[in-house]
C-alpha positions as protocol buffer text, in pm:
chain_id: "A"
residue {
  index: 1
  type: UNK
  ca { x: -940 y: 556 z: 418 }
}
residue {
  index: 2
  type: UNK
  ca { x: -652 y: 775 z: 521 }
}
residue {
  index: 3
  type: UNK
  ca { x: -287 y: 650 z: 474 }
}
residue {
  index: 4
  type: UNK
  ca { x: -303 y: 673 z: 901 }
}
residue {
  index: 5
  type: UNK
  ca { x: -625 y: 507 z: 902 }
}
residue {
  index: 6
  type: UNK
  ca { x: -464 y: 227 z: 634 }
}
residue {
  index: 7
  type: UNK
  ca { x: -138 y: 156 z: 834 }
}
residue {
  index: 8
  type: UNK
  ca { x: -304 y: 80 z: 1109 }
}
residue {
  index: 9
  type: UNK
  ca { x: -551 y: -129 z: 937 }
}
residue {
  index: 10
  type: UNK
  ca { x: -211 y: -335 z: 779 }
}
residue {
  index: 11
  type: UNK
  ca { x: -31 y: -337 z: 1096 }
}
residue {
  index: 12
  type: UNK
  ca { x: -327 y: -498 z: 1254 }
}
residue {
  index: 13
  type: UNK
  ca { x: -334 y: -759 z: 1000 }
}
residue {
  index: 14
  type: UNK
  ca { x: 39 y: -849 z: 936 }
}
residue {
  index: 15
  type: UNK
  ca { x: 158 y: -761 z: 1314 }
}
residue {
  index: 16
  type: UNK
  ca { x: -52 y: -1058 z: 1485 }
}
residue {
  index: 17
  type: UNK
  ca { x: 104 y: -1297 z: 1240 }
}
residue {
  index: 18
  type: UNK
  ca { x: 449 y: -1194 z: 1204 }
}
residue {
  index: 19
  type: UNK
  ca { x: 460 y: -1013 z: 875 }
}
residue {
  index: 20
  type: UNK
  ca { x: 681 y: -722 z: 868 }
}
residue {
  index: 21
  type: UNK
  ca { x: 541 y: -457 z: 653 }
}
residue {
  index: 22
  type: UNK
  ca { x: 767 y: -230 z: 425 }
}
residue {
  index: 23
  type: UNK
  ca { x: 561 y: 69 z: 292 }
}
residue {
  index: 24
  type: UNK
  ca { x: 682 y: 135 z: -62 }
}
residue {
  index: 25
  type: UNK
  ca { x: 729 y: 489 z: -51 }
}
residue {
  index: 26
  type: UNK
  ca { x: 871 y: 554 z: -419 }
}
residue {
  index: 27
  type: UNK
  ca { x: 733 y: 854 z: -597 }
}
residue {
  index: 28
  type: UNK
  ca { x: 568 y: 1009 z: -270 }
}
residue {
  index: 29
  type: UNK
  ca { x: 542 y: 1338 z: -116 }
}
residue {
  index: 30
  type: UNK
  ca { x: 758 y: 1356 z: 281 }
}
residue {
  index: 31
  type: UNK
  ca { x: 378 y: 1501 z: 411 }
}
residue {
  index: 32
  type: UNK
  ca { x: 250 y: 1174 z: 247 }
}
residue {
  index: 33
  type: UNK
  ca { x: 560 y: 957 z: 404 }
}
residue {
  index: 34
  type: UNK
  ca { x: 496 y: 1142 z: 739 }
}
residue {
  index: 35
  type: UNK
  ca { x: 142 y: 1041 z: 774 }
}
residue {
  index: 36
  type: UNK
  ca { x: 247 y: 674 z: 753 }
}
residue {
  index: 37
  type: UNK
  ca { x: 537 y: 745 z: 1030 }
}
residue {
  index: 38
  type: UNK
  ca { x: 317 y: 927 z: 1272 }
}
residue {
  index: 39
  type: UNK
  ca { x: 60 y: 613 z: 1238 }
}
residue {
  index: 40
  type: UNK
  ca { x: 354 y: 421 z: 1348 }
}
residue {
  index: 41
  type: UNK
  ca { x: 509 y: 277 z: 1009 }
}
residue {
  index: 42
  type: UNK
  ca { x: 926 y: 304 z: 1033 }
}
residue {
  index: 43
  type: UNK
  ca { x: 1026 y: 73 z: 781 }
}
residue {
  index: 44
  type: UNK
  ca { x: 1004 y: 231 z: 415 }
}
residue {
  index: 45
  type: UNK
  ca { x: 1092 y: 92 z: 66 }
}
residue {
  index: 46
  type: UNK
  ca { x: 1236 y: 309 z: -243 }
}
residue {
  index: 47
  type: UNK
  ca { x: 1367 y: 196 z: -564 }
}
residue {
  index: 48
  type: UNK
  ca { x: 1552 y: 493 z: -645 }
}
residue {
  index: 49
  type: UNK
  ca { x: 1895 y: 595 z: -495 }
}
residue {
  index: 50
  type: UNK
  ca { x: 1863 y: 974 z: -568 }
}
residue {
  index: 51
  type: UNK
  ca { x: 1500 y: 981 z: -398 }
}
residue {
  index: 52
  type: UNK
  ca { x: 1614 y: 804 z: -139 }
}
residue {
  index: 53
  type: UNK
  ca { x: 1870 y: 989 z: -64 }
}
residue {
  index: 54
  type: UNK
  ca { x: 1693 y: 1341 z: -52 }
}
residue {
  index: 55
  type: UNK
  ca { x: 1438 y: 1167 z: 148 }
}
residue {
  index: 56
  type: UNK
  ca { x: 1656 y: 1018 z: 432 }
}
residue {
  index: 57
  type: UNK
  ca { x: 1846 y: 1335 z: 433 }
}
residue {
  index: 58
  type: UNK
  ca { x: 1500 y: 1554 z: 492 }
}
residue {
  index: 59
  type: UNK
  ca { x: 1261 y: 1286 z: 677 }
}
residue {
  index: 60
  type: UNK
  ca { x: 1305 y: 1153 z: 1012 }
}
residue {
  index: 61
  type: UNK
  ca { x: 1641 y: 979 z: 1102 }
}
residue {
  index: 62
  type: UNK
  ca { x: 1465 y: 690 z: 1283 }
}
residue {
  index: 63
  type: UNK
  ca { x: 1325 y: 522 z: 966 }
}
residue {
  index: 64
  type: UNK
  ca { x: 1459 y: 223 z: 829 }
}
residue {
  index: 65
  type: UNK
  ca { x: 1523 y: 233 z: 459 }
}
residue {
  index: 66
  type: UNK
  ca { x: 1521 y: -54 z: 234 }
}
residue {
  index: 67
  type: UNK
  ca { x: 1638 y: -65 z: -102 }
}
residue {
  index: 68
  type: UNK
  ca { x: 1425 y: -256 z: -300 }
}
residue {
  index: 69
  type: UNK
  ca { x: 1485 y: -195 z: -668 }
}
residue {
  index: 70
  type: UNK
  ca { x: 1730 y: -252 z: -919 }
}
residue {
  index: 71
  type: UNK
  ca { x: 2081 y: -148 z: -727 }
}
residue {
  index: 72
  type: UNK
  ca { x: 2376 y: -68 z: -1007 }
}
residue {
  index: 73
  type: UNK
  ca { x: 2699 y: -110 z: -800 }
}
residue {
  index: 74
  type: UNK
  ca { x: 2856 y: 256 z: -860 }
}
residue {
  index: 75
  type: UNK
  ca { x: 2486 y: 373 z: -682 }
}
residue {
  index: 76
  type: UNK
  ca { x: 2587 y: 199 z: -363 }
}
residue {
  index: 77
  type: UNK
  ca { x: 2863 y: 469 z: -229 }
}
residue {
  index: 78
  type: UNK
  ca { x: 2552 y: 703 z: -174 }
}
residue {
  index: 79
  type: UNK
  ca { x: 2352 y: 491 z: 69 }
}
residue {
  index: 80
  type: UNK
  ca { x: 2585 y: 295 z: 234 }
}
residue {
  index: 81
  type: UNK
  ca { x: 2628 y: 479 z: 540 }
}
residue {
  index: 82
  type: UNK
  ca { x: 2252 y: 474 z: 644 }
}
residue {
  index: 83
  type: UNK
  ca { x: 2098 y: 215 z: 416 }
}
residue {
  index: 84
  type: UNK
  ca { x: 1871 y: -57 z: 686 }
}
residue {
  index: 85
  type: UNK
  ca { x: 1860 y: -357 z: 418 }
}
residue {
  index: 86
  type: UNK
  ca { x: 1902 y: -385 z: 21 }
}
residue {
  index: 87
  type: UNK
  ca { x: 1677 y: -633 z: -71 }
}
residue {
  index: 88
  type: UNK
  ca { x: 1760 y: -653 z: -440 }
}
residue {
  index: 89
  type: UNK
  ca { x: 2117 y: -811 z: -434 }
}
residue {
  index: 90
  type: UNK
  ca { x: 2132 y: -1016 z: -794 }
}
residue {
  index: 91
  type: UNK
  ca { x: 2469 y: -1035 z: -875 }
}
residue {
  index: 92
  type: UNK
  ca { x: 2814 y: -1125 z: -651 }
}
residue {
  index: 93
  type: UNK
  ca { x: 2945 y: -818 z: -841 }
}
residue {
  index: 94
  type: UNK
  ca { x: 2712 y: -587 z: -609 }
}
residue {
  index: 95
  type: UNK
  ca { x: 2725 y: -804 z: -318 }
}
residue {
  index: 96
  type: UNK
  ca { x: 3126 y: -682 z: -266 }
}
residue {
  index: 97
  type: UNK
  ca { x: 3084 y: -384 z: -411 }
}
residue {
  index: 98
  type: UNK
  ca { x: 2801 y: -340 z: -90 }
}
residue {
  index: 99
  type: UNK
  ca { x: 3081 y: -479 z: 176 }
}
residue {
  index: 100
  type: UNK
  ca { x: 3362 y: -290 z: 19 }
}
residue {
  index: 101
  type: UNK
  ca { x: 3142 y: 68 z: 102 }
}
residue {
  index: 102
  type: UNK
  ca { x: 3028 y: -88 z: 387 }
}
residue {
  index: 103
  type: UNK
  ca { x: 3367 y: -168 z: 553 }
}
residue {
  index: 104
  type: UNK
  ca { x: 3446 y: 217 z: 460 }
}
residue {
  index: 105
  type: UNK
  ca { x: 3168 y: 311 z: 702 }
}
residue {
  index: 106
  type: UNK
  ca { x: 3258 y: 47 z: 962 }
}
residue {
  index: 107
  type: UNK
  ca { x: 2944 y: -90 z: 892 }
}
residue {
  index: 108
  type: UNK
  ca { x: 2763 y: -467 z: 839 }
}
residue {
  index: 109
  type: UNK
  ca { x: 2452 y: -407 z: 608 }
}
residue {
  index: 110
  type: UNK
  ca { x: 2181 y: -641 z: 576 }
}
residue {
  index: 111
  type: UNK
  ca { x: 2066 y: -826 z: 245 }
}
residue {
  index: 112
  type: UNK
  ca { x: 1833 y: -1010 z: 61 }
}
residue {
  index: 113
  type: UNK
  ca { x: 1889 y: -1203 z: -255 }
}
residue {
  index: 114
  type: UNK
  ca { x: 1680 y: -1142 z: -498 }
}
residue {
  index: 115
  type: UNK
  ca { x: 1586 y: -1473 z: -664 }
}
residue {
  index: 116
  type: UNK
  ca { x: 1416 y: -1466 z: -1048 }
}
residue {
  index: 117
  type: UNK
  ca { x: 1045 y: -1623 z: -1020 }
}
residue {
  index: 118
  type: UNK
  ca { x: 846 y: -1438 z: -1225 }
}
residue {
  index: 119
  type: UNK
  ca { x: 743 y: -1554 z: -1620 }
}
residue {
  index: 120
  type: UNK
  ca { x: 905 y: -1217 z: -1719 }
}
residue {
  index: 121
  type: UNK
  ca { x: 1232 y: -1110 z: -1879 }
}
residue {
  index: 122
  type: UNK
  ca { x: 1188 y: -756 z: -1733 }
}
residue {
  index: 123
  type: UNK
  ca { x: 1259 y: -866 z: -1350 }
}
residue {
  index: 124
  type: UNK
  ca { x: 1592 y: -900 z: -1258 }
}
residue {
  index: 125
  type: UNK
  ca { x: 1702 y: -1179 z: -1002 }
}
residue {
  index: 126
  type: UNK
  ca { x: 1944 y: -1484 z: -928 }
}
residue {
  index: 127
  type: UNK
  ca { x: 1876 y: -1844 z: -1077 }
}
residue {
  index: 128
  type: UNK
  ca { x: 1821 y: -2094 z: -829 }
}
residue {
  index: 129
  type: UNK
  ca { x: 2147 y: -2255 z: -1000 }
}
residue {
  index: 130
  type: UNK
  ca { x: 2369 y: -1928 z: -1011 }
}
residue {
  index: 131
  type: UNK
  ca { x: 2231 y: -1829 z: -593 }
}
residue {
  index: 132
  type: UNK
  ca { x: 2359 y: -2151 z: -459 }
}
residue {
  index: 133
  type: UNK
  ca { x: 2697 y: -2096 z: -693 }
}
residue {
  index: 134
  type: UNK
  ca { x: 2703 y: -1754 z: -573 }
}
residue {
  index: 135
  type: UNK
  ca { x: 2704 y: -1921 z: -205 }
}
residue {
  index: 136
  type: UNK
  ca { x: 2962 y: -2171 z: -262 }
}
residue {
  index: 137
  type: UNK
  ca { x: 3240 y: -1938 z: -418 }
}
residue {
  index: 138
  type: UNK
  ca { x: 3500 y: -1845 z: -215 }
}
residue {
  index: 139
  type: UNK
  ca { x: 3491 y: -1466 z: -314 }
}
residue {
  index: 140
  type: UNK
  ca { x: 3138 y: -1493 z: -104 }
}
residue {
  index: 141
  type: UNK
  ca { x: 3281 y: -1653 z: 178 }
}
residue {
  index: 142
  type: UNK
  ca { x: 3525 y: -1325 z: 177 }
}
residue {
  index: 143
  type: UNK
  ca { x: 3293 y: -1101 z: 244 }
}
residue {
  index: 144
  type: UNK
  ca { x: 3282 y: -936 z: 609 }
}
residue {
  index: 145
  type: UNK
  ca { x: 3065 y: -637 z: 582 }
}
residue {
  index: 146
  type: UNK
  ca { x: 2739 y: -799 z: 461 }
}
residue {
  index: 147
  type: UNK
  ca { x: 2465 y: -1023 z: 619 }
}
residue {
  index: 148
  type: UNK
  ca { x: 2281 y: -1233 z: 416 }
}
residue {
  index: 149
  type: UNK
  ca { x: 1899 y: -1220 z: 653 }
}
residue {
  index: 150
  type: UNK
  ca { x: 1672 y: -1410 z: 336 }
}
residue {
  index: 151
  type: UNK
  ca { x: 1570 y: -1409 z: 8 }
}
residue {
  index: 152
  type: UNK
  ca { x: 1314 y: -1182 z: -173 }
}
residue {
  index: 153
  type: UNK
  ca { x: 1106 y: -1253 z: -484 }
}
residue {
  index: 154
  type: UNK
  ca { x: 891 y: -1073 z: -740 }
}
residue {
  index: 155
  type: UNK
  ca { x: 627 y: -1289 z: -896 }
}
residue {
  index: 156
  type: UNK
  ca { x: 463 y: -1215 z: -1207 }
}
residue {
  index: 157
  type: UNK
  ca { x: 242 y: -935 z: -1322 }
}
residue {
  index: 158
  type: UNK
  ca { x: -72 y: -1145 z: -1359 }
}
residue {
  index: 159
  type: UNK
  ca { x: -437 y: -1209 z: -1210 }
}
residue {
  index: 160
  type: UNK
  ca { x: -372 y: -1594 z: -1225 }
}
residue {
  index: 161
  type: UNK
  ca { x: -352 y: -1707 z: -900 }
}
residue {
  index: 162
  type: UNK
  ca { x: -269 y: -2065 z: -955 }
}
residue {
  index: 163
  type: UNK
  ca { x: 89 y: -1901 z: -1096 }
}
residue {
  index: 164
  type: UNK
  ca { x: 127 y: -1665 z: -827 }
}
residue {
  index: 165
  type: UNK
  ca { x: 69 y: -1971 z: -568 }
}
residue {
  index: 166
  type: UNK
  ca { x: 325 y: -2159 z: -806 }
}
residue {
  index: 167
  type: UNK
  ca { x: 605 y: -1879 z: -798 }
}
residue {
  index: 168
  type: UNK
  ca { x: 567 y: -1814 z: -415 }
}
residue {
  index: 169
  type: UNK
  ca { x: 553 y: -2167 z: -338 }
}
residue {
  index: 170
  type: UNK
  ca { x: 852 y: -2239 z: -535 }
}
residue {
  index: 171
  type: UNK
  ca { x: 1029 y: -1957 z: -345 }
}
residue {
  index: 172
  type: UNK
  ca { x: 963 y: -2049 z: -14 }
}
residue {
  index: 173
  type: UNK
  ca { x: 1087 y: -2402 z: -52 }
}
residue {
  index: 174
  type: UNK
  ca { x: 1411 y: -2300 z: -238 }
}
residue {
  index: 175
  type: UNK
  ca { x: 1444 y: -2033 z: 104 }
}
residue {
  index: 176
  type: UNK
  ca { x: 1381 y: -2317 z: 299 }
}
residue {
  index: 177
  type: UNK
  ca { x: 1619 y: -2575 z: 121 }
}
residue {
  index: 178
  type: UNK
  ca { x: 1919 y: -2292 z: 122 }
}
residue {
  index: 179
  type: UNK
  ca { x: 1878 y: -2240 z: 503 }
}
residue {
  index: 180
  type: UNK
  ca { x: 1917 y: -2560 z: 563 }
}
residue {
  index: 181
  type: UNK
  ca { x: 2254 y: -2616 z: 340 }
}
residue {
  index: 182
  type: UNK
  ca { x: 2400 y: -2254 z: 401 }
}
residue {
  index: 183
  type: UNK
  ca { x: 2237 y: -2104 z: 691 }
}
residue {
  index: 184
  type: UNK
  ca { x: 2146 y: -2347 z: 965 }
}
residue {
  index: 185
  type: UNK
  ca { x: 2331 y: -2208 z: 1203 }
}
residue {
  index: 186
  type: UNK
  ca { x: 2251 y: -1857 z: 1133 }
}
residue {
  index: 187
  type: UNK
  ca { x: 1949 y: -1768 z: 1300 }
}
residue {
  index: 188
  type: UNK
  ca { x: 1939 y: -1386 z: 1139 }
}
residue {
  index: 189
  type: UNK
  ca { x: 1875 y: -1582 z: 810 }
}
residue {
  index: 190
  type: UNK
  ca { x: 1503 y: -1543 z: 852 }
}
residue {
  index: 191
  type: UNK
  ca { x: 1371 y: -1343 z: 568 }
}
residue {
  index: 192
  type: UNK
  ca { x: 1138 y: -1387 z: 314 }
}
residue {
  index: 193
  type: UNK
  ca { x: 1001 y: -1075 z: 136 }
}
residue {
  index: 194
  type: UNK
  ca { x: 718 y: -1180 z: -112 }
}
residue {
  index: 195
  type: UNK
  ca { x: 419 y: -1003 z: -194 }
}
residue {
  index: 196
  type: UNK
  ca { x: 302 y: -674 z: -320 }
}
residue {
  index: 197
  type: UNK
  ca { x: -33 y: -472 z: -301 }
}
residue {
  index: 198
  type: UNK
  ca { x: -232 y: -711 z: -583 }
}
residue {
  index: 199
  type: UNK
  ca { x: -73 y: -1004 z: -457 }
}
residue {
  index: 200
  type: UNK
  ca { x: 65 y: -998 z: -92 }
}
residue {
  index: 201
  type: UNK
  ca { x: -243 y: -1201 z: 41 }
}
residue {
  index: 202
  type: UNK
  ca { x: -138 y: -1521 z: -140 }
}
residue {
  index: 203
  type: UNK
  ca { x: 203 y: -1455 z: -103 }
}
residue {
  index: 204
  type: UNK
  ca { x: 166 y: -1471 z: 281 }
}
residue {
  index: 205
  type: UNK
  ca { x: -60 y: -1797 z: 278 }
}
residue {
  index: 206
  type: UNK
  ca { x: 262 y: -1963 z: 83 }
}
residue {
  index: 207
  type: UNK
  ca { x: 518 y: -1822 z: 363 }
}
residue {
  index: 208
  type: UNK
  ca { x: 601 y: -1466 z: 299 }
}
residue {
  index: 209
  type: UNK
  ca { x: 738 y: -1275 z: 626 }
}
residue {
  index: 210
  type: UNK
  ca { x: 730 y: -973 z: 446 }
}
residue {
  index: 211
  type: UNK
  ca { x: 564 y: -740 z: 237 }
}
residue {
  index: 212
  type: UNK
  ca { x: 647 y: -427 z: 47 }
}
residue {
  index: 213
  type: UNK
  ca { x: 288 y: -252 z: -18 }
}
residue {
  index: 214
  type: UNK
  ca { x: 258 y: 124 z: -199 }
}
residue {
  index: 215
  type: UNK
  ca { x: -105 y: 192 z: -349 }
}
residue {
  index: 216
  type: UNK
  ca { x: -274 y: -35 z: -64 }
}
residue {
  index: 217
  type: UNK
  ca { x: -110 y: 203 z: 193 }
}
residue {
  index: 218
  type: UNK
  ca { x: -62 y: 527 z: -19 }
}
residue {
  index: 219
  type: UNK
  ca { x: -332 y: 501 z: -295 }
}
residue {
  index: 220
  type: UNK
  ca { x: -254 y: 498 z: -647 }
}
residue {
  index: 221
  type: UNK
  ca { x: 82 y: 628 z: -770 }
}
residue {
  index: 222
  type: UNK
  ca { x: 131 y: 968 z: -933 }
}
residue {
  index: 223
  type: UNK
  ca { x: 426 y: 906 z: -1163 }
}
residue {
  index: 224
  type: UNK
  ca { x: 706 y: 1190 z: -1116 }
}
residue {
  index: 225
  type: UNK
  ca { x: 1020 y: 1226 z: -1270 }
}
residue {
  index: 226
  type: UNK
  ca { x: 1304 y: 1176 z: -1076 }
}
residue {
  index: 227
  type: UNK
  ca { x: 1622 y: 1172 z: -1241 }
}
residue {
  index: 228
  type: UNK
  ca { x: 1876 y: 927 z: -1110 }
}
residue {
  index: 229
  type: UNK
  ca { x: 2210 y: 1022 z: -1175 }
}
């Protein structure tokens, strides 16, 4: 199918049960990001801040970026005054270092924290002990430019299902239990982005509101080298 024909297949499927759907657009072509925008799609993920930069600056001004990869704090000057969400928040460093740029553009930007789940030491993320230490530290409770809306999770690189179900599972109830100590009052604390194209089926049936799918939307990736300075 086309990557039209494939948005609108996804929409159909993730729209009736309130799944938001970020298309992963790292690595691809504006004619191949403009296909999924004129099918509808607004909200786009990238894991680079160079790409992302020279694709906001080129592609329609209505999209919603997220950043959804590995954010080093002297990056975040360069995409705070358009950036939608970051999604991969893992340290307290980053978090102010996102509210001081933020505050320069009299902006609040929304966040996710990324929380460690997977059985890999490649993924970055928060401990479940250092998040809720993170929450309780007064340098947190300083911050004005930021919103925290949920959590986000990368499970691990495998075909077991039984430890995907595990690590989503275990996610959703540690979302669940901060909410209910940190955020109960907050009703924009309502995010849970879990799942990717080999797993975002199970990650949904364990309580993912959102997904960030590439190759099911945009086929398989063509690796290019993008040098991010």
């Amino acid at each position: 199918m086309s990557i039209a024909d494939n948005i609108k297949s996804l929409k159909n499927e993730t729209e009736s049960i309130h799944v938001t759907l970020i298309a992963v657009s790292k690595t691809k072509s504006n004619d191949d990001i403009l296909q999924a925008y004129h099918a509808g799609q607004r909200l786009f993920g990238e894991n680079m801040v160079q790409e992302l930069v020279e694709k906001h600056e080129s592609l329609p001004k209505d999209i919603e970026w997220h950043l959804i990869g590995h954010l080093q704090t002297n990056k975040v000057k360069y995409i705070a005054q358009f950036i939608s969400m970051v999604q991969s928040v893992d340290s307290l460093k980053l978090l102010q270092e996102i509210d001081k740029h933020a505050g320069k553009n009299n902006r609040v930007i929304d966040c996710l924290l990324q929380v460690y789940i997977a059985d890999e030491e490649t993924k970055y993320g928060l401990g479940f002990d250092e998040l809720i230490e993170l929450l309780r530290s007064e340098e947190f409770t300083n911050l004005q430019h930021i919103r925290i809306r949920g959590l986000m999770g990368i499970a691990t690189n495998t075909e077991n299902e039984k430890q995907l179900k595990d690590e989503f599972y275990e996610l959703r109830t540690f979302f669940e239990g901060v909410k209910q100590s940190f955020f109960r009052k907050e009703s924009s604390f309502d995010t849970l982005s879990m799942g990717m194209s080999s797993d975002y089926k199970i990650a949904i049936e364990n309580g993912s509101n959102m997904v960030r799918l590439g190759s099911t939307i945009f086929g398989q990736r063509v690796i290019k080298h993008w040098k991010d300075n």
